[in-house]
LUMMIKE-236135 format. One record per residue (C-alpha): x, y, z; residue in one letter. Coordinates in Angstrom, 3 decimals. Each point is the difference from the previous one (the first is absolute). Layout:
% residues N
X/Y/Z/a .
...
//
This chain:
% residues 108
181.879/-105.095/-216.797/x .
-2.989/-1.793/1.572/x .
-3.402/0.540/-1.760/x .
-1.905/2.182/2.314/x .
3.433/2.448/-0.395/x .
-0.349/-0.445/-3.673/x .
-3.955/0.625/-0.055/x .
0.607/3.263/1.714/x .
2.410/1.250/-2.108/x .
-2.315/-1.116/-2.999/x .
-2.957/1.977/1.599/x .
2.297/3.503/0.073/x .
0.254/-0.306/-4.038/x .
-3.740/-0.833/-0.669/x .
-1.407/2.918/-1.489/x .
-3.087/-1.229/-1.338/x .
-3.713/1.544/1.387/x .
-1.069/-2.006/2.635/x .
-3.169/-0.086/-1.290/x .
1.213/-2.549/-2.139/x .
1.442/-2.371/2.796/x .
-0.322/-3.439/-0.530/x .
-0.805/0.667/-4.019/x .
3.008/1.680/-0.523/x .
2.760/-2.320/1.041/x .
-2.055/-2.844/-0.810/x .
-0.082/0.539/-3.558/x .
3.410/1.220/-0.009/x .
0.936/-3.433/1.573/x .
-1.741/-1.450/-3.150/x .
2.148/1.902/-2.004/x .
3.648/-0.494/1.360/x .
-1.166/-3.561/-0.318/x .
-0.446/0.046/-3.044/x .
3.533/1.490/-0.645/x .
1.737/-2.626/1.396/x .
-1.663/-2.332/-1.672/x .
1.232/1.878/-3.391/x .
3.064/-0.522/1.087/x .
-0.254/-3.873/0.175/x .
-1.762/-0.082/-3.146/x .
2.954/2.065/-1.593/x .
2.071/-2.339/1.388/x .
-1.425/-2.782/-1.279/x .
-0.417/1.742/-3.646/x .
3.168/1.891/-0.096/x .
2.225/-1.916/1.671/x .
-1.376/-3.603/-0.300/x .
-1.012/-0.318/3.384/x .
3.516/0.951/1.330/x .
-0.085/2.569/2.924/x .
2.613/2.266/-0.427/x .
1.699/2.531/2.704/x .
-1.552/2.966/-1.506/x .
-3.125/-1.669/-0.450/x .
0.060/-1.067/3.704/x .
1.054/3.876/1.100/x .
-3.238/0.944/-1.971/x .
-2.507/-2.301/1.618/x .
1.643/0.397/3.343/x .
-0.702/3.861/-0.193/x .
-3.503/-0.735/-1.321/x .
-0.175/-2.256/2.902/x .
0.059/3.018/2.096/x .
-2.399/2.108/-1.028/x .
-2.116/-3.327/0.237/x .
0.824/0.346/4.001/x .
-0.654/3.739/0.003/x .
-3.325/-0.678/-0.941/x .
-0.796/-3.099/2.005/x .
1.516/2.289/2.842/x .
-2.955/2.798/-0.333/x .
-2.700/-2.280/-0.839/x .
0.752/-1.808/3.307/x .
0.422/3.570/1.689/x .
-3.647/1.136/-1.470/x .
-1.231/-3.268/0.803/x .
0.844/0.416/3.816/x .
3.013/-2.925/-0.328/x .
3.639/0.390/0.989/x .
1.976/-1.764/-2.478/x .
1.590/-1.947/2.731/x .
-3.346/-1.291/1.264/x .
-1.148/-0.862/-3.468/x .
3.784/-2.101/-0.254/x .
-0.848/-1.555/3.730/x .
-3.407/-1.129/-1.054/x .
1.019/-0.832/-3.791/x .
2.583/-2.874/1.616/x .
-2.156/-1.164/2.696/x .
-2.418/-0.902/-2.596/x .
2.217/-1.473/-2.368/x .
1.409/-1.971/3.672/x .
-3.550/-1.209/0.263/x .
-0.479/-1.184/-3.833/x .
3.594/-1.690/0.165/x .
-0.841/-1.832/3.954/x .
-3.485/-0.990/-1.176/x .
1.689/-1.425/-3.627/x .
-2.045/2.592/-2.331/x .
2.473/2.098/-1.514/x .
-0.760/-0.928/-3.507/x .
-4.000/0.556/-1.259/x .
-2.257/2.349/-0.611/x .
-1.428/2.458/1.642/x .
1.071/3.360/2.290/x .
-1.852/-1.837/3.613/x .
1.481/-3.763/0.328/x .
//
């Protein structure tokens, strides 16, 4: 599945009042993030840092809803996922040609 597929199919299961675009799936990005990163943490408490299969099943489906949300941001925004991808690895082309991949900053 190619993203622009998988953005359409996310957009048939949002459900959410579009007079929340943008807010919506942005905090709900914020929040899916913030289960995956439970899931490291339990990793690292629970199982002393060892990733586990079922552990790794978890985070992979949290994962997901992570790109369902990403997927109707971008479509509020105006952005096909696979233009956002296109432009995300020219500019990381750019950082890695002009020798600035590591720093600071979100414009180098």
């Amino acid at each position: 599945m190619d993203f622009d597929t998988y953005q359409t199919a996310a957009r048939s299961t949002a459900i959410y009042d579009k007079k929340h675009s943008i807010t919506y799936p942005a905090l709900g990005l914020a929040g899916e993030t913030g289960e995956v990163m439970e899931h490291v943490k339990k990793m690292l408490r629970d199982g002393n840092g060892v990733m586990d299969n079922d552990r790794r099943e978890k985070i992979m489906k949290e994962i997901g809803d992570v790109l369902w949300y990403v997927a109707n941001l971008s479509a509020d925004l105006g952005f096909s996922l696979n233009d956002i991808a296109e432009a995300n690895i020219a500019k990381l082309k750019s950082r890695q040609e002009r020798g600035v991949l590591h720093g600071a900053g979100s414009d180098r």
